[in-house]
C-alpha positions as CSV (number, residue, x, y, z in Angstrom):
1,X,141.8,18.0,51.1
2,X,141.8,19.3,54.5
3,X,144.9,19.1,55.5
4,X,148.5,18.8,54.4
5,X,148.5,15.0,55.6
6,X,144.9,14.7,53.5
7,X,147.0,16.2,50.4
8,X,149.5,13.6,51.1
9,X,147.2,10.3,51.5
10,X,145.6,11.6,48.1
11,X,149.1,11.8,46.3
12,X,149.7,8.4,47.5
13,X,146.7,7.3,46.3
14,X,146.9,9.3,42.8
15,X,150.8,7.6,42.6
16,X,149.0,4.0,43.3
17,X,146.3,4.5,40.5
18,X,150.0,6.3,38.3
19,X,152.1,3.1,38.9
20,X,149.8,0.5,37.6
21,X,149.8,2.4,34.2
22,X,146.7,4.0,34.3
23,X,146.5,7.8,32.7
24,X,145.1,10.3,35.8
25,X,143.7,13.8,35.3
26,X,142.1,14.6,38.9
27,X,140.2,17.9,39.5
28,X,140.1,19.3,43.1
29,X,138.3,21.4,45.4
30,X,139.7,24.0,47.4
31,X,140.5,22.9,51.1
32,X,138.5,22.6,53.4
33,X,136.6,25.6,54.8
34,X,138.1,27.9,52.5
35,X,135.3,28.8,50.2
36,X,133.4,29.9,53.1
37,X,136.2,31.9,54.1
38,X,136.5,34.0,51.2
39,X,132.8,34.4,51.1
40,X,133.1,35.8,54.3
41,X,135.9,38.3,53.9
42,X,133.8,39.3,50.1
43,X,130.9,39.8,52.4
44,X,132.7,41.6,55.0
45,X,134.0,44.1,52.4
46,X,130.5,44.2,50.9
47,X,126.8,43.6,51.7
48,X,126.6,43.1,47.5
49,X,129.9,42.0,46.1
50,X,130.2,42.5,42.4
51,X,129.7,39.0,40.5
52,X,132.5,39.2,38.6
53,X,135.4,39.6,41.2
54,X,133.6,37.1,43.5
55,X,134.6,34.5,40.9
56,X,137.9,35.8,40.7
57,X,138.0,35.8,44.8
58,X,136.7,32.4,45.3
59,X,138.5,31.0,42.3
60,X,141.4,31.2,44.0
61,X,140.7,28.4,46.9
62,X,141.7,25.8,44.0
63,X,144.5,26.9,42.8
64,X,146.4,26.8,46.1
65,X,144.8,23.3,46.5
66,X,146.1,22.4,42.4
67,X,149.6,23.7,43.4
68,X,150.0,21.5,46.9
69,X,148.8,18.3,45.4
70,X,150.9,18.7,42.4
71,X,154.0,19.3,44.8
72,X,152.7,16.3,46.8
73,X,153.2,14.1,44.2
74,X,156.6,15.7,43.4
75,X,157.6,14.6,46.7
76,X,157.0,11.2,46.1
77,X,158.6,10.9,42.8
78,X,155.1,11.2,40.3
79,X,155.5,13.9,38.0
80,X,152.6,16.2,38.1
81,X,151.2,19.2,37.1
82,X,149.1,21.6,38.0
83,X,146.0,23.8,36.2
84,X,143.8,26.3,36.6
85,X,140.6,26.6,34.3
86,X,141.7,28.9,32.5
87,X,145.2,27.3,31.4
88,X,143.4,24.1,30.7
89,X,140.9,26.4,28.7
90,X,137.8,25.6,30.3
91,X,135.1,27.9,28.5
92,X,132.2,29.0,29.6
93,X,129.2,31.4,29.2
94,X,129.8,34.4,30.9
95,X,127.7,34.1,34.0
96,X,129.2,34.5,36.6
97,X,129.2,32.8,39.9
98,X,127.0,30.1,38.2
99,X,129.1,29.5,34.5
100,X,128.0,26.7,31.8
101,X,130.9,25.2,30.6
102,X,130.9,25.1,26.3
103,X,133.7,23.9,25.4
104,X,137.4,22.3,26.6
105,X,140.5,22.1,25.2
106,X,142.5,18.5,25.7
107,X,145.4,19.5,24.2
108,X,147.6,20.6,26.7
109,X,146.4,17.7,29.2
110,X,147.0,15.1,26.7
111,X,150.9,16.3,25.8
112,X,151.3,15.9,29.2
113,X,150.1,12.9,29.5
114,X,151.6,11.3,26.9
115,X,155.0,12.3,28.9
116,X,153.6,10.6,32.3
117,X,152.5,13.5,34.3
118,X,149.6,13.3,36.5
119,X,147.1,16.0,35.4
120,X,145.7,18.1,38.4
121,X,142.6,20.8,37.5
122,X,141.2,23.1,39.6
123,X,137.8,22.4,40.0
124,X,134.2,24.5,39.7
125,X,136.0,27.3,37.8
126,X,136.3,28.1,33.8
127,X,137.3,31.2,31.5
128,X,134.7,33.0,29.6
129,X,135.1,34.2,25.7
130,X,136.8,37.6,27.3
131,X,139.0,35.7,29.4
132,X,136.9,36.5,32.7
133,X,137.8,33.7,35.6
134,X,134.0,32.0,36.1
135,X,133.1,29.5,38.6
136,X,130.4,27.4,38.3
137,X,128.4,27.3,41.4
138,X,128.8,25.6,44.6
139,X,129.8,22.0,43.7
140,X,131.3,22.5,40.5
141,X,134.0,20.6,40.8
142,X,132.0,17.3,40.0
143,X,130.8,18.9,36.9
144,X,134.2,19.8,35.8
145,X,135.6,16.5,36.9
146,X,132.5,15.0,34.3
147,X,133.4,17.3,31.6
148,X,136.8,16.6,31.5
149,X,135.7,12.6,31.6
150,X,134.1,13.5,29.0
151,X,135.9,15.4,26.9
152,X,139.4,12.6,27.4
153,X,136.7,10.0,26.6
154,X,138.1,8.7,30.3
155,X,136.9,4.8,30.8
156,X,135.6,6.1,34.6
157,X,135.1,9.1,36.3
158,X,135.5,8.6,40.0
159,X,134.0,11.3,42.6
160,X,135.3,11.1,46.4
161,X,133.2,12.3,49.2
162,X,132.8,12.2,52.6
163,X,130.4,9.4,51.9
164,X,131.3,5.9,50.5
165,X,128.8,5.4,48.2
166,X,125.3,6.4,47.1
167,X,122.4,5.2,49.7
168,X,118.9,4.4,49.6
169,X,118.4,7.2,51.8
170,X,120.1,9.5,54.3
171,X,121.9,7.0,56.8
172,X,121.6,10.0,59.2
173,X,117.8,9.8,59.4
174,X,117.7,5.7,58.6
175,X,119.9,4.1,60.7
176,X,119.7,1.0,58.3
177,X,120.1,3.0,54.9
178,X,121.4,0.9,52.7
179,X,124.6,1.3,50.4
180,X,123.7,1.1,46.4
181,X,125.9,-0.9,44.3
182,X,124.6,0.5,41.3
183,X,122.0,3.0,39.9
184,X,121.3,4.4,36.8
185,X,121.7,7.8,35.2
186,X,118.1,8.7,35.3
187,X,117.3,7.8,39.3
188,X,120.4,9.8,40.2
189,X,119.3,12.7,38.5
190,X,116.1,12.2,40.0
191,X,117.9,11.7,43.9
192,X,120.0,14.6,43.5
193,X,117.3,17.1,42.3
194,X,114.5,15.9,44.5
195,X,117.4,16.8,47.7
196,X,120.1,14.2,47.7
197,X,123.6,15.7,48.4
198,X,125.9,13.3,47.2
199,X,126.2,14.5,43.9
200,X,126.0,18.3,41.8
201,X,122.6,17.5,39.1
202,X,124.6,19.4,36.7
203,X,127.3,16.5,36.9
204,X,124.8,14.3,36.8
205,X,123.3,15.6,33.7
206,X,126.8,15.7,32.0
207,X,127.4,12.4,32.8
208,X,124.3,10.9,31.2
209,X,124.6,12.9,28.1
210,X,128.0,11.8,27.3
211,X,127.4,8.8,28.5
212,X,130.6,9.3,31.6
213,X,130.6,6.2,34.0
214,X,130.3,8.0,37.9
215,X,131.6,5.4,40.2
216,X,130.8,7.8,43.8
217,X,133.5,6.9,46.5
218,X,134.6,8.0,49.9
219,X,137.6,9.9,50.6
220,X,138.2,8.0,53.8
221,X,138.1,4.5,53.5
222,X,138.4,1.8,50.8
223,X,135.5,0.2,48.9
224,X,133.6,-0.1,45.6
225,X,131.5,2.6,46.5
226,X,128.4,3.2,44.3
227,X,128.6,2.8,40.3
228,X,126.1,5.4,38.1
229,X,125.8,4.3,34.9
230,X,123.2,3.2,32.1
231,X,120.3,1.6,32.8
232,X,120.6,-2.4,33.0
233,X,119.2,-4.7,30.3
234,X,115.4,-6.1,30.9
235,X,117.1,-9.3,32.0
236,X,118.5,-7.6,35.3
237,X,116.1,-7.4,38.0
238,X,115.4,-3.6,39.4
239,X,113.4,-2.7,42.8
240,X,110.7,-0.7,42.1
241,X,112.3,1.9,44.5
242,X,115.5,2.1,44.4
243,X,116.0,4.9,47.0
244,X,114.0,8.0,48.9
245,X,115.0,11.7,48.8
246,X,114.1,14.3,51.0
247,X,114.9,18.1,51.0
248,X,113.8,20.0,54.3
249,X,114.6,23.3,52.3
250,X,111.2,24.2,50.9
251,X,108.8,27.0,50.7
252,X,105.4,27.1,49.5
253,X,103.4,29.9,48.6
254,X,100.1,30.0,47.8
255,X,97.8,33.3,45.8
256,X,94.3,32.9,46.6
257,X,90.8,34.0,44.5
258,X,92.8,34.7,41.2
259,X,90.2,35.1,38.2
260,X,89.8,31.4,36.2
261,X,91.3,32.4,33.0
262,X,93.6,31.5,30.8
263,X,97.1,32.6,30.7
264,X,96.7,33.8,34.6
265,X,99.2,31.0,35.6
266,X,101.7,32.5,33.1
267,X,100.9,35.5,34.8
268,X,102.0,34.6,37.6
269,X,104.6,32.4,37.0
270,X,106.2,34.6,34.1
271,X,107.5,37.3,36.8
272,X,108.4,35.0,39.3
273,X,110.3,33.3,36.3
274,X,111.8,36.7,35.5
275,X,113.4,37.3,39.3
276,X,115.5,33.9,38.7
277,X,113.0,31.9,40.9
278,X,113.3,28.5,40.1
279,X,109.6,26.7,41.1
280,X,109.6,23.0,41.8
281,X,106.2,21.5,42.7
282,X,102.9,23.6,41.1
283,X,99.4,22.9,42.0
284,X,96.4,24.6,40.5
285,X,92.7,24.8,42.3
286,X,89.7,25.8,41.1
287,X,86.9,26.7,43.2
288,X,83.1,27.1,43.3
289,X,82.9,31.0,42.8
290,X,84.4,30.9,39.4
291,X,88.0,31.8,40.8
292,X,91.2,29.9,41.2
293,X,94.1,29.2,43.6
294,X,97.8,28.8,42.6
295,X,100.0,27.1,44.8
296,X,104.0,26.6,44.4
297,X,107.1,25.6,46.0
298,X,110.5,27.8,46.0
299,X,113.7,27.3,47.6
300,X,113.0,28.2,51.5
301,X,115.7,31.2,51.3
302,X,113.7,32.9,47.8
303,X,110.4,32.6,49.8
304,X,110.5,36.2,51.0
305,X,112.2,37.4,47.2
306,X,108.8,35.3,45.8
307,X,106.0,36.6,48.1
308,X,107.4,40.6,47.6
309,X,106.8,39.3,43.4
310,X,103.3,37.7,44.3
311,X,102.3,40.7,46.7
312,X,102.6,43.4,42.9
313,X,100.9,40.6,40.9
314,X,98.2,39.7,43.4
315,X,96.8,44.0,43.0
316,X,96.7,43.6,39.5
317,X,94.9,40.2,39.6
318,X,92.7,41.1,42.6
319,X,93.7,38.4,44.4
320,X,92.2,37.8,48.1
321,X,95.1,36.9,49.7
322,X,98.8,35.7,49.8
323,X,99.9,32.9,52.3
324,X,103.4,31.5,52.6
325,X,104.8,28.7,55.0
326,X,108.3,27.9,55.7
327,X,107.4,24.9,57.2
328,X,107.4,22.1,54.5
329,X,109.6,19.7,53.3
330,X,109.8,16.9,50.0
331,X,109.6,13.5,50.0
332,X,110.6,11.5,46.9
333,X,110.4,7.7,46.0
334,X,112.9,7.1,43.0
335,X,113.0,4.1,40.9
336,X,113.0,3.2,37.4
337,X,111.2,-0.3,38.2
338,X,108.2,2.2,38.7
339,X,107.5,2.1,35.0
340,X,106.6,-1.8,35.1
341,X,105.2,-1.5,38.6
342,X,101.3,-0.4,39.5
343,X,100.4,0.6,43.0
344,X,104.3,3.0,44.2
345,X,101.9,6.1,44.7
346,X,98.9,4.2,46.7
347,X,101.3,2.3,48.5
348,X,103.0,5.3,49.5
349,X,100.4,7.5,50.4
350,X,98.5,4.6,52.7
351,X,101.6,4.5,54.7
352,X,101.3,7.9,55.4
353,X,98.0,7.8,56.1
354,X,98.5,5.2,58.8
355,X,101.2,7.2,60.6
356,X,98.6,10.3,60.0
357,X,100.7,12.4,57.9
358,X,98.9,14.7,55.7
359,X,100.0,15.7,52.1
360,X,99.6,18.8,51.1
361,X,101.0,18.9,47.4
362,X,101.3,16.0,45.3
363,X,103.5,15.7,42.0
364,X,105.1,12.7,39.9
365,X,107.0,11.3,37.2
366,X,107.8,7.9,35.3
367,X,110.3,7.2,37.7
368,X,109.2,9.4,41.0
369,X,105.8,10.4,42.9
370,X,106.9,13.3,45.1
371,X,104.8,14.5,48.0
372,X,104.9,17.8,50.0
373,X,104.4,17.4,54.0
374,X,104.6,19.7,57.2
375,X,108.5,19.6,57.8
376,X,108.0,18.1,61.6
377,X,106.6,14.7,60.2
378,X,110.1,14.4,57.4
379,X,111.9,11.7,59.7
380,X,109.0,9.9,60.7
381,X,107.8,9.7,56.7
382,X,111.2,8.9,55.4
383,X,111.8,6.1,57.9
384,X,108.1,5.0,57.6
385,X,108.3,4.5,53.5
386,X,112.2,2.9,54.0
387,X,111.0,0.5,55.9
388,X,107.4,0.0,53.4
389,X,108.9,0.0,50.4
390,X,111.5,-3.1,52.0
391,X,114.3,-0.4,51.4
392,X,116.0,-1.9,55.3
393,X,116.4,-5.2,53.5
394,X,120.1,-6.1,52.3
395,X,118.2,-8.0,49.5
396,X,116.2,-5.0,48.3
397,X,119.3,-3.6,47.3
398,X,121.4,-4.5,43.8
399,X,123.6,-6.9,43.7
């Protein structure tokens, strides 16, 4: 949705999906570049702009992008039309600027499609009980596109992206990434939160409580693209990895000779909590002297707002110090042949022993062993553990 000639090909592909009698509802981000632009001109206006009239601000990227499509497909004979959030009745909880959508109503979209028209929502934005425009956060438009999957009880919900499908890594650090025919709800969730960009984890979430098919496809070209969906009877053969995520945009901070006893985690962790922090990886050491260190990471740009939390708590804790370092990143193996497979974690960490890679935090799952490294070796351990876990070979992949 870049251009007007993007706006076009899309019509002409909505018109194809129209014509062989399917029913379309499509949700839609707005164009190109233009969230950022209105971010900017908030932000030139003011250092702090109020939540509320940045959702109204922003909101308004996808409702010029609603109206062109829907006179795209005028054009070309497809009756269409066009809504925003509100109209549809998207509502949410009233937090702005990141919005949980509660409920939708169908009714509308299903009168109008009942008369042929091509539904076309504005994504990432919703109505709260007051009638207060709220967007849902950068992204939102593939959890509206799941809702609304969801709440039509839609046979597929198809998301197009600049990519054409959901890979076993980043092609743009593996050169020989491979393309994922399938993957289940629960790996997915696991890719996207531990740094994979091709999806939103709240759409991801959505999609595997109601049980949405996600088929991932790219905007650009034609092909099957990547199918998300339950996981596969025992009869279907799964890799014990089915893919590596990576996310270079990590923090860790670390409060040093705390006292070793209980509830000083909670706090610590309770005010950090309090500031809307989220912490990902925790790890807890206890020392010879009888005190404790509590290590954690954050998202790189809430370091500083953690460390000015940790710097009150550590006075009242007399702790000995406070370190922080910008300089990590995550590595994650994902697969849900893990849970029948022995050996993913000490296979993983001798490879990175042998290309002398240290890690410094360690956490895992049933389906995922996550390991925290100095950012400069990322590449090197991503390609390293691709190429390990047989991730290069076209047979390592579903079929």
């Amino acid at each position: 949705m870049g251009s007007i000639e993007r706006i076009e090909a899309v019509a002409q592909k909505i018109a194809g999906f129209r014509a062989r009698g399917d029913d379309v509802v499509v949700v839609v981000s707005a164009m190109s570049g233009e969230t950022n632009r209105l971010i900017e001109l908030a932000n030139d206006i003011s250092g702090s702009p109020p939540p509320r009239e940045m959702d109204v601000l922003v909101s308004t990227g996808e409702q010029v992008a609603i109206a062109l499509l829907a006179m795209a497909l005028e054009k070309i004979s497809c009756p269409a039309r066009s809504y925003t959030g509100a109209q549809v009745r998207i509502l949410t909880d009233d937090s702005h600027t990141k919005a949980r959508i509660e409920e939708i109503d169908v009714h509308r979209m299903q009168a109008d499609l009942s008369l042929g028209r091509v539904i076309i929502v504005a994504g990432f934005q919703g109505v709260d009980a007051d009638g207060n425009i709220t967007t849902l956060g950068r992204g939102g438009s593939d959890t509206t596109a799941v809702a609304l999957a969801a709440a039509l009880q839609a046979e597929e919900c198809q998301i197009y992206t600049d990519v054409d499908g959901v890979y076993t890594t980043d092609p743009r650090v593996v050169d020989n990434a491979q393309r994922l025919e399938r993957i289940t709800f629960e790996e997915m969730l696991e890719m996207a939160s531990q740094g994979s960009k091709v999806l939103q984890i709240r759409a991801v979430e959505f999609a595997g409580k109601y049980k949405v098919p996600l088929r991932v496809l790219s905007s650009f070209e034609e092909g099957p693209g990547t199918l998300i969906t339950l996981e596969e009877g025992e009869d279907m053969e799964k890799p014990v990895v089915s893919g590596i995520a990576f996310n270079r945009d990590e923090a860790k901070l670390t409060i040093q000779g705390i006292p070793d006893t209980p509830g000083v985690a909670y706090r610590i962790l309770g005010p950090i909590s309090e500031a809307n922090i989220e912490v990902d990886v925790i790890v807890q050491n206890i020392s010879e002297d009888g005190t404790t260190a509590l290590t954690f990471t954050v998202h790189r740009d809430e370091m500083k707002k953690a460390e000015d939390v940790l710097a009150e708590i550590a006075g009242d804790l007399q702790a000995s110090s406070v370190v922080t370092d910008a300089h990590i990143a995550k590595v994650s193996l994902v697969g849900v042949g893990m849970r029948s497979h022995a050996g993913v974690a000490s296979q993983m960490f001798g490879t990175l022993a042998r290309h002398n890679i240290n890690i410094q935090m360690i956490t895992t799952s049933e389906i995922k062993v996550t390991v925290i490294i100095e950012e400069k070796y990322l590449e090197l351990a991503v390609r390293a553990l691709h190429s390990s876990f047989d991730l290069d070979a076209p047979d390592s992949v579903e079929n």
